[in-house]
MMTF fields as JSON, N, C-alpha, C and O atoms, coordinates in Angstrom:
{
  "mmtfVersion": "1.0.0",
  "mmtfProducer": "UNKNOWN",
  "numBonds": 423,
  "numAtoms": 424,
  "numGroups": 106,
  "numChains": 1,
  "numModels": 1,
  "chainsPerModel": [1],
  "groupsPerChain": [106],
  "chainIdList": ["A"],
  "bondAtomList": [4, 2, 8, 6, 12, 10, 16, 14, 20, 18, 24, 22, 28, 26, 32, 30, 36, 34, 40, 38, 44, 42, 48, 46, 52, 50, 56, 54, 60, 58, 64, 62, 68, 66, 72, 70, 76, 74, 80, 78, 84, 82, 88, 86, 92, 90, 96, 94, 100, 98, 104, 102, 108, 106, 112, 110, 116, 114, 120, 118, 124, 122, 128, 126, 132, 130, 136, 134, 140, 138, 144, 142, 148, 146, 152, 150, 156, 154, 160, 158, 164, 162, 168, 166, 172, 170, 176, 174, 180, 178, 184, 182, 188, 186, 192, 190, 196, 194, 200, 198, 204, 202, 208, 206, 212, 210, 216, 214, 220, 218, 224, 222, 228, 226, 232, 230, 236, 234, 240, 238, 244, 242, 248, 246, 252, 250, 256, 254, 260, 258, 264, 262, 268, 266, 272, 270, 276, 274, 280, 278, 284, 282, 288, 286, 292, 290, 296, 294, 300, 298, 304, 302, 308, 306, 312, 310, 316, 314, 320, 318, 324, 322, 328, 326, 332, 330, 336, 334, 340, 338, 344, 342, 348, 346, 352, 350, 356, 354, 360, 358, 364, 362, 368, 366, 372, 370, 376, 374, 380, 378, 384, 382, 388, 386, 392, 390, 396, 394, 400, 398, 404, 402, 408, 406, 412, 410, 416, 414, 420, 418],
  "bondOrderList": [1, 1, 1, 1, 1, 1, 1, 1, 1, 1, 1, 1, 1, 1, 1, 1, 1, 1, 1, 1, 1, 1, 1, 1, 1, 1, 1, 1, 1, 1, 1, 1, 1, 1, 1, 1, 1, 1, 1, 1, 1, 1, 1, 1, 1, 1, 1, 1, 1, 1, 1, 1, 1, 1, 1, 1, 1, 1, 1, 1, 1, 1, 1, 1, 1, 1, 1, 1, 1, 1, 1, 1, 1, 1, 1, 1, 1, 1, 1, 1, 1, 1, 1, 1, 1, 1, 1, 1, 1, 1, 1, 1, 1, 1, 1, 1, 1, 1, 1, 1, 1, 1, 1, 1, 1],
  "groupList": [{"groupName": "UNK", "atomNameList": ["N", "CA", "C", "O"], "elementList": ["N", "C", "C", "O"], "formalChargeList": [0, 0, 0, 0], "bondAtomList": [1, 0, 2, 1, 3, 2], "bondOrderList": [1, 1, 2], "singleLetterCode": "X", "chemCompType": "L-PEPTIDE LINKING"}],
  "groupTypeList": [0, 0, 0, 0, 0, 0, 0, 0, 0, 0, 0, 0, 0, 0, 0, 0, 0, 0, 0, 0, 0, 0, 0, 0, 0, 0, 0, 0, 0, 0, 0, 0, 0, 0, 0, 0, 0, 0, 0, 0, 0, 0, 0, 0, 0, 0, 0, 0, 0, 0, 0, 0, 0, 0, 0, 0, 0, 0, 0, 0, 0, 0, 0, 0, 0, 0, 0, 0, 0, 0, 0, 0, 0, 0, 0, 0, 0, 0, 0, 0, 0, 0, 0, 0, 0, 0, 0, 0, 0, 0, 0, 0, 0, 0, 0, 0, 0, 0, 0, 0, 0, 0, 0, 0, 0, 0],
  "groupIdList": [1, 2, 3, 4, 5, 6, 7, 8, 9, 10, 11, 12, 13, 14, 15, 16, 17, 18, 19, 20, 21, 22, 23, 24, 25, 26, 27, 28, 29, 30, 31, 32, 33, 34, 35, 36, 37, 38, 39, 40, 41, 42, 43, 44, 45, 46, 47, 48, 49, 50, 51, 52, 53, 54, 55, 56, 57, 58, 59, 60, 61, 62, 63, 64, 65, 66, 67, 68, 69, 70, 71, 72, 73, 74, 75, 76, 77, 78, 79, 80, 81, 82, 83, 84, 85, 86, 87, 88, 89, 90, 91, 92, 93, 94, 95, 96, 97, 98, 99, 100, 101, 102, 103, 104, 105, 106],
  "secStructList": [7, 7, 1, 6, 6, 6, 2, 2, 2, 2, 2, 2, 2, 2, 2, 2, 2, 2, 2, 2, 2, 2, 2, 2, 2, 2, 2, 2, 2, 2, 2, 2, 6, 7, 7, 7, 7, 1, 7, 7, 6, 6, 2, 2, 2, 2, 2, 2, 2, 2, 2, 2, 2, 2, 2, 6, 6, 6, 6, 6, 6, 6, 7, 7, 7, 7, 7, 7, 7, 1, 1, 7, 6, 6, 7, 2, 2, 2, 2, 1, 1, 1, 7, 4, 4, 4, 7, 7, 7, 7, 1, 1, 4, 4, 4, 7, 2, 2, 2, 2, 2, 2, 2, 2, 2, 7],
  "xCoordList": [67.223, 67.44, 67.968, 68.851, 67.021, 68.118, 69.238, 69.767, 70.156, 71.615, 71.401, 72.55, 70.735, 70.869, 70.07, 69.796, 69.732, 69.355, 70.68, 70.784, 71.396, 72.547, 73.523, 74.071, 73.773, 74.862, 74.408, 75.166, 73.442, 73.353, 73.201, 73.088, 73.201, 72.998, 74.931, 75.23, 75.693, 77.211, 77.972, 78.916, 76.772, 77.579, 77.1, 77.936, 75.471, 74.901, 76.366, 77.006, 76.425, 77.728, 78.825, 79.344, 79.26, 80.416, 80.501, 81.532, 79.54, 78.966, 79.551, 80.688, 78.556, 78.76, 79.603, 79.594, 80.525, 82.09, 82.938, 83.683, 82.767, 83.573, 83.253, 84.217, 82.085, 81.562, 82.454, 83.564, 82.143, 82.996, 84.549, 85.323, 84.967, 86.637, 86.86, 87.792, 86.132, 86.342, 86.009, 86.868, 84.907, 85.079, 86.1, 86.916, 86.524, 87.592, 89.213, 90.192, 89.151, 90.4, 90.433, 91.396, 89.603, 88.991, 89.779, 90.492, 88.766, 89.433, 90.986, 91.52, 91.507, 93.039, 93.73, 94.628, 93.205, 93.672, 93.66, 94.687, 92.528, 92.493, 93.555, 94.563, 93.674, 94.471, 96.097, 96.868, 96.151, 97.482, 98.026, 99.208, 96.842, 96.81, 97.334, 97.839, 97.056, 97.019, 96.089, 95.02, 95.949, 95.029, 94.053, 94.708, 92.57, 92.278, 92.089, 91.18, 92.666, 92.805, 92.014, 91.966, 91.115, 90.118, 90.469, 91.526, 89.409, 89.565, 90.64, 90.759, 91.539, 92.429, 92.214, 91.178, 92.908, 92.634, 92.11, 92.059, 91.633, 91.359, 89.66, 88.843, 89.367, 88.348, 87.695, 86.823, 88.026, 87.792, 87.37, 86.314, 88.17, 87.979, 86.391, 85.288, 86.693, 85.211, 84.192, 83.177, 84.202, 83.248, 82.433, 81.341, 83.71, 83.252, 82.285, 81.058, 83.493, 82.98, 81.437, 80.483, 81.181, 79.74, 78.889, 77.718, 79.372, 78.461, 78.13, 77.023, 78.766, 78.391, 77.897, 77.055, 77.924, 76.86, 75.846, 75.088, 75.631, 73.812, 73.247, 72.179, 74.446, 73.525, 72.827, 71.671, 73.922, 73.282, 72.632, 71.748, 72.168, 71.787, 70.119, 69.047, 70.207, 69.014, 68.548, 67.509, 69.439, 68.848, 68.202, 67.066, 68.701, 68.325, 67.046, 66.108, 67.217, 66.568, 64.525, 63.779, 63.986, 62.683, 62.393, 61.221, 63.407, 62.578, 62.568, 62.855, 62.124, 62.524, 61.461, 60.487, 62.272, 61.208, 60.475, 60.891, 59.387, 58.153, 57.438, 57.133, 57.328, 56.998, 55.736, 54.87, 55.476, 54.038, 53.095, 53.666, 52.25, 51.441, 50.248, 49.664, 50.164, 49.594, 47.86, 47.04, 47.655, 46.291, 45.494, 44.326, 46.57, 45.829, 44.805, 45.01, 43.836, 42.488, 43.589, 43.141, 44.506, 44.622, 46.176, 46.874, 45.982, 46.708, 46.13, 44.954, 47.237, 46.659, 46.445, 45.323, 46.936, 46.037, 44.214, 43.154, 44.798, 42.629, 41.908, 40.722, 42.505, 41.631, 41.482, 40.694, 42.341, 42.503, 41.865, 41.527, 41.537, 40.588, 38.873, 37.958, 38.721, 37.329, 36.861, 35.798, 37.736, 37.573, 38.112, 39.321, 37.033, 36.705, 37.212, 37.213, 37.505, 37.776, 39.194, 39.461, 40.38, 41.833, 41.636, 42.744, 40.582, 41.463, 40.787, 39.95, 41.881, 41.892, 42.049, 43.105, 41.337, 41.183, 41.641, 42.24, 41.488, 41.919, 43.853, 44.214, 44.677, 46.016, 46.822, 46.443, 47.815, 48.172, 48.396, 48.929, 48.067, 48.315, 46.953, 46.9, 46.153, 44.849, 45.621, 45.079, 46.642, 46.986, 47.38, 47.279, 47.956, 48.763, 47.715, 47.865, 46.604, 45.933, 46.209, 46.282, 46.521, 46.791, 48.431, 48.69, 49.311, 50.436, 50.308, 50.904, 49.485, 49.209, 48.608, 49.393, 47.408, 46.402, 47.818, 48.053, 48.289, 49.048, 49.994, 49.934, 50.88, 51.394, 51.24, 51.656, 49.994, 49.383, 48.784, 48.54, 48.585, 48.221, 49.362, 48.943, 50.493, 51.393, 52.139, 53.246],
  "yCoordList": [57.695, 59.111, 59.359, 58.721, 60.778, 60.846, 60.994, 60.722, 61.435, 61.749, 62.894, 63.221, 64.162, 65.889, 65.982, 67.073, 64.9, 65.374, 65.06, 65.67, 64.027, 63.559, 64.755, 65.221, 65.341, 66.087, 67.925, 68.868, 67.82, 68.985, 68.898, 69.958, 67.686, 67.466, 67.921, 68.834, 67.269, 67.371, 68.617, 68.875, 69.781, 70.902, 71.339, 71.894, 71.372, 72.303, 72.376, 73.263, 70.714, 70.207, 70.818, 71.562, 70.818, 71.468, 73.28, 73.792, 73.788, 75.285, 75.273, 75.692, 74.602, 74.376, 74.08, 74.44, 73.237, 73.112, 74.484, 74.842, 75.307, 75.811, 77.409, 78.058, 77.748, 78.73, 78.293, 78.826, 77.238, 77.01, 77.029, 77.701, 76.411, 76.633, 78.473, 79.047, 79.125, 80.618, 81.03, 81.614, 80.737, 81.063, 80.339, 81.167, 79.281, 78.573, 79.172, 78.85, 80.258, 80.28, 81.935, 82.171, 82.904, 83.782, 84.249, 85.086, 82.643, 82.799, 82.234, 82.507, 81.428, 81.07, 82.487, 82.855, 83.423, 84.821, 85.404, 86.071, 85.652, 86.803, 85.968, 86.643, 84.635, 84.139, 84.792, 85.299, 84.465, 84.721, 86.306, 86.617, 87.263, 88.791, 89.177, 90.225, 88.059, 88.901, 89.368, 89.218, 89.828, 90.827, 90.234, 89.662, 89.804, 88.947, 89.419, 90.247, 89.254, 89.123, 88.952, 89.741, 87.602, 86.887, 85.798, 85.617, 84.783, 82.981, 82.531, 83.068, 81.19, 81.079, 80.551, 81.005, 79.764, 79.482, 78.3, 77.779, 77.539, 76.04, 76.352, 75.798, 77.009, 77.262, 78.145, 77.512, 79.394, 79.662, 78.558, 78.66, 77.638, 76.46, 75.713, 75.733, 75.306, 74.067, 75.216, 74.773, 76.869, 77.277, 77.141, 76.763, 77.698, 77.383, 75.902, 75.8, 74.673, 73.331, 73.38, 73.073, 73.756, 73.875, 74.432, 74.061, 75.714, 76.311, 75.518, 75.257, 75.41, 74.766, 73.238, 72.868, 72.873, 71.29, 72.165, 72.244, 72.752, 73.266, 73.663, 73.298, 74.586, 75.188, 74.282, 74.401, 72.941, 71.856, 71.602, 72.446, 70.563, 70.197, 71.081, 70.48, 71.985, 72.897, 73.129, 73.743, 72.562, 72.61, 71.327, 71.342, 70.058, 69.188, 68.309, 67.722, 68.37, 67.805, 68.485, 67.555, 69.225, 69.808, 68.995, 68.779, 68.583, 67.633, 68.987, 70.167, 67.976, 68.549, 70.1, 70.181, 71.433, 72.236, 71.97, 71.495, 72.33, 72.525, 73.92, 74.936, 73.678, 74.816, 75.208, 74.334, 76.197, 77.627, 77.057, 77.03, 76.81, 77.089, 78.147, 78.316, 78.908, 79.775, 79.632, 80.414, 78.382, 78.2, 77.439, 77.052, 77.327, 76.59, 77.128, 78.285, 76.495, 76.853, 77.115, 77.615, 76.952, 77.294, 78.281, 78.468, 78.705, 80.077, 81.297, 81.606, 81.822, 82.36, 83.526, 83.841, 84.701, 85.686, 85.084, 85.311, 84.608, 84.002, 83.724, 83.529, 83.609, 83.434, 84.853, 84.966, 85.685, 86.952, 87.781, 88.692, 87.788, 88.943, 88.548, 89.214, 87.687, 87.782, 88.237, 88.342, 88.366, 89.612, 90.503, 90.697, 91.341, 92.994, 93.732, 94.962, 93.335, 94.191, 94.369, 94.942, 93.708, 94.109, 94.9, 95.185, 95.261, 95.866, 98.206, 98.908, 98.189, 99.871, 100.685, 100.665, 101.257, 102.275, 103.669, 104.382, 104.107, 105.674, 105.638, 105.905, 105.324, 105.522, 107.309, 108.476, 106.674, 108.088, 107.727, 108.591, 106.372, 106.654, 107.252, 107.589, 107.262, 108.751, 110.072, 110.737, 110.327, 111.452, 112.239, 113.297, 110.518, 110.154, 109.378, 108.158, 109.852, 109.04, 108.927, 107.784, 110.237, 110.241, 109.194, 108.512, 109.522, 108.075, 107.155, 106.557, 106.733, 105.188, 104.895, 104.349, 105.236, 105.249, 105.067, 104.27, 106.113, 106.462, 104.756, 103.906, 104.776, 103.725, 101.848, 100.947, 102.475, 101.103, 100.689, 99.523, 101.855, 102.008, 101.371, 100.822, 101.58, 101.532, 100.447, 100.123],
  "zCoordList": [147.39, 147.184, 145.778, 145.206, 145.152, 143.984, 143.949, 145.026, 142.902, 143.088, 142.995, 143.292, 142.778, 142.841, 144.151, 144.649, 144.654, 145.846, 147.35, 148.414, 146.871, 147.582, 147.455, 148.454, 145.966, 145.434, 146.393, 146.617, 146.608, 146.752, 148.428, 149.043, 149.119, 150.181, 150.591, 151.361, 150.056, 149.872, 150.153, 150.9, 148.738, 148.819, 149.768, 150.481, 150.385, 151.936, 153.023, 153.588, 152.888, 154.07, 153.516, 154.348, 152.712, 151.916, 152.514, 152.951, 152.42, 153.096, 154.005, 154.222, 154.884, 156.297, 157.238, 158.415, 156.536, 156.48, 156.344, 157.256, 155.029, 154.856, 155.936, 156.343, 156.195, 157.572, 158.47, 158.483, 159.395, 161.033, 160.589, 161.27, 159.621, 159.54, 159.129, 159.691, 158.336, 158.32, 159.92, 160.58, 160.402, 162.396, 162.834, 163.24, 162.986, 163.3, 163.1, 163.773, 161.819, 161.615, 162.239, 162.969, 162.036, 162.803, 164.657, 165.212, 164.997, 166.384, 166.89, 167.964, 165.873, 165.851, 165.625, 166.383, 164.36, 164.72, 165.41, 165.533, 166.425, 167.611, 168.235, 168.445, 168.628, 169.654, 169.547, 170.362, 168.008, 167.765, 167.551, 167.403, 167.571, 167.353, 165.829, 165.424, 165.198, 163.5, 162.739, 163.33, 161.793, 161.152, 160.574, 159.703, 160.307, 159.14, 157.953, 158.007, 156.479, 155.761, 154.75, 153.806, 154.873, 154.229, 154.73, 155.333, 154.475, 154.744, 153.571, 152.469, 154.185, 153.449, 151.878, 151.393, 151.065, 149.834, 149.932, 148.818, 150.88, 150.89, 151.103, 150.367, 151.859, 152.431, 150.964, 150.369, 150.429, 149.248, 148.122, 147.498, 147.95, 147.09, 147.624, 147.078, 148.456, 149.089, 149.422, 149.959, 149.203, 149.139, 147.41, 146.984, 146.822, 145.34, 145.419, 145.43, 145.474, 144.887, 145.632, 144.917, 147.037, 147.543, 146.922, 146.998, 145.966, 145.562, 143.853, 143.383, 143.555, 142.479, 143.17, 142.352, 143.532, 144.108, 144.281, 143.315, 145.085, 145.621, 143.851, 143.36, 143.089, 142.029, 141.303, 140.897, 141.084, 140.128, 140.811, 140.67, 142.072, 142.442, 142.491, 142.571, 142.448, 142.609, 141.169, 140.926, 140.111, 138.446, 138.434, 137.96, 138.894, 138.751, 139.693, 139.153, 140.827, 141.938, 141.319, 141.623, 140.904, 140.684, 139.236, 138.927, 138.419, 137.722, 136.049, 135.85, 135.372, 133.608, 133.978, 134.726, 132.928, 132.488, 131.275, 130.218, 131.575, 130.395, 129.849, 130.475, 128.831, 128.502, 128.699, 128.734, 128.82, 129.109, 127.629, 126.539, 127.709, 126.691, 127.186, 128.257, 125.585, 125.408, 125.43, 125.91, 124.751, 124.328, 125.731, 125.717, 127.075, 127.911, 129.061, 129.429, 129.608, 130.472, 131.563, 132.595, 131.546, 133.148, 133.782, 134.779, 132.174, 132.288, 133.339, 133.537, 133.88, 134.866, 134.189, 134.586, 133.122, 132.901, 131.781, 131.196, 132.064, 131.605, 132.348, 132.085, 133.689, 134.546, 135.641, 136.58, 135.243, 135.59, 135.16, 135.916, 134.067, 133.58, 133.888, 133.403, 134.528, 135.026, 136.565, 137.177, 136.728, 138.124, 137.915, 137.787, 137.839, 137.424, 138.978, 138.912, 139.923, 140.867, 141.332, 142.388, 140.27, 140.216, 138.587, 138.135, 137.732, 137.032, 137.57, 138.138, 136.868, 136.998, 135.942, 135.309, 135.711, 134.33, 134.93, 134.124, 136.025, 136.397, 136.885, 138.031, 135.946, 135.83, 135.176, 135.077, 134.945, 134.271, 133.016, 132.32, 132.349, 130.922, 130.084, 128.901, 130.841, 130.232, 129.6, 128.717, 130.008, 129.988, 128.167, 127.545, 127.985, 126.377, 125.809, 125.874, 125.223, 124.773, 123.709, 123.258, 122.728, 121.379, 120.946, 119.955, 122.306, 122.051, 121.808, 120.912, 122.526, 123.271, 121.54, 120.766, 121.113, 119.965, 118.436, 117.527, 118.872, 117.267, 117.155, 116.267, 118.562, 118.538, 117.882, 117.154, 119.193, 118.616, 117.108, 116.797, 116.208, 114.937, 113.527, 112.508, 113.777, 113.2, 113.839, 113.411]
}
């Protein structure tokens, strides 16, 4: 296994952990008839540290980004403009033609 796949396996559990002890502490309140408040500061904490494991773990585990090239066959608007039956000419920018024109001029 990788390690952003272990690390992020950690924080899920880390979550999951920190949910049943917020229900857990929940129903220790009704028992005891006090008010709830929010979950305490421990539970706050291992929600954080969870959340930051899943985030890395979710930067890392998919592997390096690459960049978009422009000049490539398998860009998807190049392969988009050859079906004529998504594009549409009857919009409302007909309306501004002289905008659209001047704009693009300058």
């Amino acid at each position: 296994m990788s390690p952003g796949l272990v690390v992020g396996t950690i924080g899920g559990l880390l979550l999951a952990h920190a949910a049943f002890s917020t229900i857990q502490y929940r129903s220790v309140l009704k028992i005891t008839e006090d008010e709830f408040i929010g979950p305490p500061a421990n539970v706050l904490f291992e929600l954080l540290i969870g959340f930051a494991l899943c985030f890395w773990a979710s930067l890392t585990v998919p592997g390096r980004f690459i960049s978009i090239l422009l000049d490539s066959e398998e860009n998807r608007f190049v392969s988009l403009a050859d079906n004529l039956d998504f594009m549409i000419f009857n919009h409302r920018g007909k309306i501004f033609p002289s905008l659209i024109g001047s704009k693009l001029k300058t």
